[in-house]
C-alpha positions in Angstrom: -117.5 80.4 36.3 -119.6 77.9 34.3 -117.2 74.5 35.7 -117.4 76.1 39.4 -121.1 76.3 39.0 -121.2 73.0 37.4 -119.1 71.3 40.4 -121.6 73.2 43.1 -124.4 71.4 41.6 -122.8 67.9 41.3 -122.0 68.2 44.8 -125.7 69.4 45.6 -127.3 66.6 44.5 -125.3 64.0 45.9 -125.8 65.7 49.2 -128.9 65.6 48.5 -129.1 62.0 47.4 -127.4 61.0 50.8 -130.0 62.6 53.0 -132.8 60.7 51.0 -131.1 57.6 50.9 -130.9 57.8 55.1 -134.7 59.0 55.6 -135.4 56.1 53.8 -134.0 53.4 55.6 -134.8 54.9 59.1 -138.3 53.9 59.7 -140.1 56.2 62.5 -141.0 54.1 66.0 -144.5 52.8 66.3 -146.7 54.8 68.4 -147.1 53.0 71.8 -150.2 51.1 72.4 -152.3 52.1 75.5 -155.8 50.6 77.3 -158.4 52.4 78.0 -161.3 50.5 80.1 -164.5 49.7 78.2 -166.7 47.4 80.6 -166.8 45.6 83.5 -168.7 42.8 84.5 -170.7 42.4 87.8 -169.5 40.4 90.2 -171.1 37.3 90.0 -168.6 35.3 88.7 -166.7 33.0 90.7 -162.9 33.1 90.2 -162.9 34.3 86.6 -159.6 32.1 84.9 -160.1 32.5 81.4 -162.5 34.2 78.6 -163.2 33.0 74.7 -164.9 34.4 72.2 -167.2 32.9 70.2 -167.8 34.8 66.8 -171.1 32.7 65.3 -172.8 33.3 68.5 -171.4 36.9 69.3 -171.3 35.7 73.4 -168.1 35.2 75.2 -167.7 32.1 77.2 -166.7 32.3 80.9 -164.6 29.6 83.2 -165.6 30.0 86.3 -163.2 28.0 89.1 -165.5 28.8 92.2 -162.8 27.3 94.7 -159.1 26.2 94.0 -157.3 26.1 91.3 -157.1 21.8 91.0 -160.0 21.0 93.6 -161.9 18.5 92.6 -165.0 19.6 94.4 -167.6 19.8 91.2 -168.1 23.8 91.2 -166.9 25.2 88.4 -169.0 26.3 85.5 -169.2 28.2 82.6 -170.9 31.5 82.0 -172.3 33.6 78.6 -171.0 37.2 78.6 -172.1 39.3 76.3 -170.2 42.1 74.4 -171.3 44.6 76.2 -170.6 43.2 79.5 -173.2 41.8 80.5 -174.0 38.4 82.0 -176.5 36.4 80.1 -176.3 33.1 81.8 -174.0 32.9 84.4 -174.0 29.2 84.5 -174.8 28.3 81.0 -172.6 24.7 82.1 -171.5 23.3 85.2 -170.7 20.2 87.5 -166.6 20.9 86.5 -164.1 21.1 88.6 -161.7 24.1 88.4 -162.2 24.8 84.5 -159.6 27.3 82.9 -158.1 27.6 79.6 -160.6 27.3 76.5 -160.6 26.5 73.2 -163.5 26.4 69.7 -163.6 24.4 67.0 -167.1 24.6 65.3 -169.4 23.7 67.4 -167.4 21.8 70.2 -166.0 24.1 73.4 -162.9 22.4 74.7 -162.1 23.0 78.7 -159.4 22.1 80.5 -161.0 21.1 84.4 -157.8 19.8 86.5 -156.9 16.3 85.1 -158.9 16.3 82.2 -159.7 17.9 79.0 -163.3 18.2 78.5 -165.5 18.7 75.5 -169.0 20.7 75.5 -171.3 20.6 72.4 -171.8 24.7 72.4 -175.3 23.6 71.0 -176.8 22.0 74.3 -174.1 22.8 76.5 -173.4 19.3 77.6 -170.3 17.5 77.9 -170.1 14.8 75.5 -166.6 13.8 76.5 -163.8 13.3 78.4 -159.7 13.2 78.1 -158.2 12.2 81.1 -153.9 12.8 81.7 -151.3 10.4 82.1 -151.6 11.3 85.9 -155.0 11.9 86.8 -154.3 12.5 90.3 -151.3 15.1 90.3 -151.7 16.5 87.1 -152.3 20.1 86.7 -154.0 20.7 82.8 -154.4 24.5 82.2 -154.8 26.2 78.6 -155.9 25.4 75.6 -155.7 26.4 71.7 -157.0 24.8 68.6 -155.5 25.1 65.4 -157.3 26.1 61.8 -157.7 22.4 61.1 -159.4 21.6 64.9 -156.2 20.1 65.8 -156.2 20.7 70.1 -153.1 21.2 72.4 -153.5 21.6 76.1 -150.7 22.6 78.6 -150.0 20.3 81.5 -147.7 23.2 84.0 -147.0 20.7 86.8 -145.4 18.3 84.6 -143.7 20.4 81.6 -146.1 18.3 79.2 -148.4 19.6 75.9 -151.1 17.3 74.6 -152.1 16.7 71.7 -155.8 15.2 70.1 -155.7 15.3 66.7 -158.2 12.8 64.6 -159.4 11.5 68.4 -156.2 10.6 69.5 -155.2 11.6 72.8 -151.4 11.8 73.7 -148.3 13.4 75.3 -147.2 15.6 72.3 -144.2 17.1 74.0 -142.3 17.4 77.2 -139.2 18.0 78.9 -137.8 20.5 81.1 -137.1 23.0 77.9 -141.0 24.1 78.0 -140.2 25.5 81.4 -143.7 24.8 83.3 -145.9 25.6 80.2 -149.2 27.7 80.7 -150.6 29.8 77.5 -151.5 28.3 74.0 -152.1 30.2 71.1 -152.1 28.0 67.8 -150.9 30.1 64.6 -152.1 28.6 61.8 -151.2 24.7 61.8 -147.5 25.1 61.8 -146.7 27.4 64.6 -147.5 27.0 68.7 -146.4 30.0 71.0 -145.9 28.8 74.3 -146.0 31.3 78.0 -143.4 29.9 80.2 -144.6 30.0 84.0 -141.0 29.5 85.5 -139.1 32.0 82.4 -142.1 34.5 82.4 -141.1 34.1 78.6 -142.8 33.8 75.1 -141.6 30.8 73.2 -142.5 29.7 69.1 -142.4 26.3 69.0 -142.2 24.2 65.1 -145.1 22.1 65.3 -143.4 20.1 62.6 -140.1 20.0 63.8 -140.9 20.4 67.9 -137.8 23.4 67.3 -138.2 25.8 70.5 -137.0 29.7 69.6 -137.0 31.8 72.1 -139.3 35.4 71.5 -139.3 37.8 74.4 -138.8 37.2 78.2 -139.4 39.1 81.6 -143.1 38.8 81.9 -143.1 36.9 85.0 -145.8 34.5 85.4 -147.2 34.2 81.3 -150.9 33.2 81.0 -152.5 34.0 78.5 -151.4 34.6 75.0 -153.4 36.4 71.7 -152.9 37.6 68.5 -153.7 41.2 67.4 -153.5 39.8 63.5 -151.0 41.4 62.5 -148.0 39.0 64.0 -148.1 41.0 67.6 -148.9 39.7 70.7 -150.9 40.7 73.6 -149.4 38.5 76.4 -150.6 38.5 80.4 -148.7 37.7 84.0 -151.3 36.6 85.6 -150.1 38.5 88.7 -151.4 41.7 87.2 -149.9 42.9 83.8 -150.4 42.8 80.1 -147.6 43.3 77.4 -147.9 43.8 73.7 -144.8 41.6 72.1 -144.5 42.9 68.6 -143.0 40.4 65.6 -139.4 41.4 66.3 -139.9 40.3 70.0 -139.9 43.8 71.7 -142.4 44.4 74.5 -144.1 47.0 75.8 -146.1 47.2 79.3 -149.6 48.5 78.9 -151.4 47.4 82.5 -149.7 46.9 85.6 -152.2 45.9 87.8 -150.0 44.7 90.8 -150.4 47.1 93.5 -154.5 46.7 93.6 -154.2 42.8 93.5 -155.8 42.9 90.3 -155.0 39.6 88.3 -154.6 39.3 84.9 -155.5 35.8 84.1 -156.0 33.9 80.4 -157.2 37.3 78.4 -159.3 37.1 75.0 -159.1 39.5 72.2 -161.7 40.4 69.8 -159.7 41.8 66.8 -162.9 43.6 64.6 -163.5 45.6 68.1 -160.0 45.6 69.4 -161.0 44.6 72.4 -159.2 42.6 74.9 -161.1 40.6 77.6 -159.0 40.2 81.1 -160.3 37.9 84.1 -159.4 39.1 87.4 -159.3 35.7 89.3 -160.2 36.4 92.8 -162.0 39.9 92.0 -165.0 38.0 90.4 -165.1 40.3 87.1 -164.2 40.3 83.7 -162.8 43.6 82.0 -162.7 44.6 78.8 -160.6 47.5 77.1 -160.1 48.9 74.1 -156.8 48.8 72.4 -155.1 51.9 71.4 
């Protein structure tokens, strides 16, 4: 009786030892992330493309195209939105062109506007200068990041081009058919630029040391703008009317579609101690922010 006893409880606890063993190594699915609508903006603004936040002055900056996307008519501008939605000068800056992706570094707001890269001093709101493309007639310059050490990169999508100004120099950093008509910039750190492919509707990492291209997640259609959630996810937009959350293993997950009310979903913003994510609508003259859930 004693070995029977003795060979019931051996076999118990390895049993038992194989069920912990599996609970352990199967990790339970994140809960889905979900929007729910905050704010919305007035609408003033004049073709919304793209939304930055600046932290030392608590105001987000608006680019306002007012007219087509690479008309060079001289009525684009930027506006101050608060946090809370509203509009506290709608055209803080203005005399651009078609003004769209944005970037900060200290005290300098950099703005793409058609052909050229332009740089405000966020003090006095003037430009204090000017970048101009290899081609300034056809070229089509549209986002912009800045990494931790002010280093700038700007997308060219007509000509499958990045730039590059680093210590004041001004060039053609990469380009090629492989960037597949870049759009969104978001600068991790200094040694890592994730790229929204126009053409793929993908989300590409690129080495900034060794220019090495890896692919992260596809089907988003037409990628725009790109964040980070800070904690190596990604809130990526279509600009035709969606938003995905990519997480760090590449998986995505829809969380606005937008499509059938024409709603676009240009260059978002993300304010991570609020967790709120700014979206321009483009031709519906607002900006919309929601909370992320």
């Amino acid at each position: 009786m004693q070995k029977t006893c003795l060979k019931i409880t051996v076999l118990g606890f390895a049993l038992l030892g194989a069920t912990l063993a599996q609970a352990s190594t199967t990790q339970p699915k994140p809960k889905p992330k979900k929007l729910v609508m905050v704010w919305e903006t007035d609408t003033t603004l004049r073709v919304p493309e793209s939304v930055l936040y600046d932290p030392a002055g608590r105001v987000l900056f608006v680019a306002n195209i007012d007219g087509k996307s690479d008309g060079l008519d001289g009525n684009g501008f930027i506006s101050k939105v608060g946090l809370d939605g509203k509009i506290q000068n709608l055209r803080w800056t203005s005399g651009l062109n078609a003004p769209k992706g944005m970037g900060l570094h200290r005290n300098r707001l950099y703005v793409t506007d058609v052909y050229r890269l332009v740089v405000i001093n966020t003090t006095t709101g003037q430009a204090e200068k000017t970048y101009d493309a290899v081609d300034t007639k056809n070229a089509f310059l549209n986002d912009v990041t800045v990494a931790k050490d002010g280093t700038v990169y700007v997308s060219d999508s007509r000509f499958d081009k990045i730039y590059r100004l680093k210590d004041d120099k001004w060039e053609v950093w990469m380009e090629g058919e492989t960037l597949n008509k870049p759009n969104g910039l978001l600068a991790v750190g200094n040694d890592k630029l994730m790229i929204g492919s126009t053409k793929l509707g993908a989300l590409q990492a690129v080495d900034v040391k060794t220019k090495t291209i890896t692919p992260v997640a596809n089907g988003m259609a037409a990628t725009d703008g790109i964040v980070a959630d800070g904690k190596d996810n990604y809130l990526v937009s279509d600009w035709n009317g969606q938003i995905f959350y990519v997480d760090s293993k590449g998986e995505k997950q829809q969380l606005l579609d937008s499509r059938e009310q024409k709603i676009n979903t240009a260059d978002i913003e993300y304010v991570a101690s609020q967790k709120l994510l700014l979206v321009p609508t483009f031709f519906k003259n607002k900006v919309i922010a929601y909370r992320v859930e």
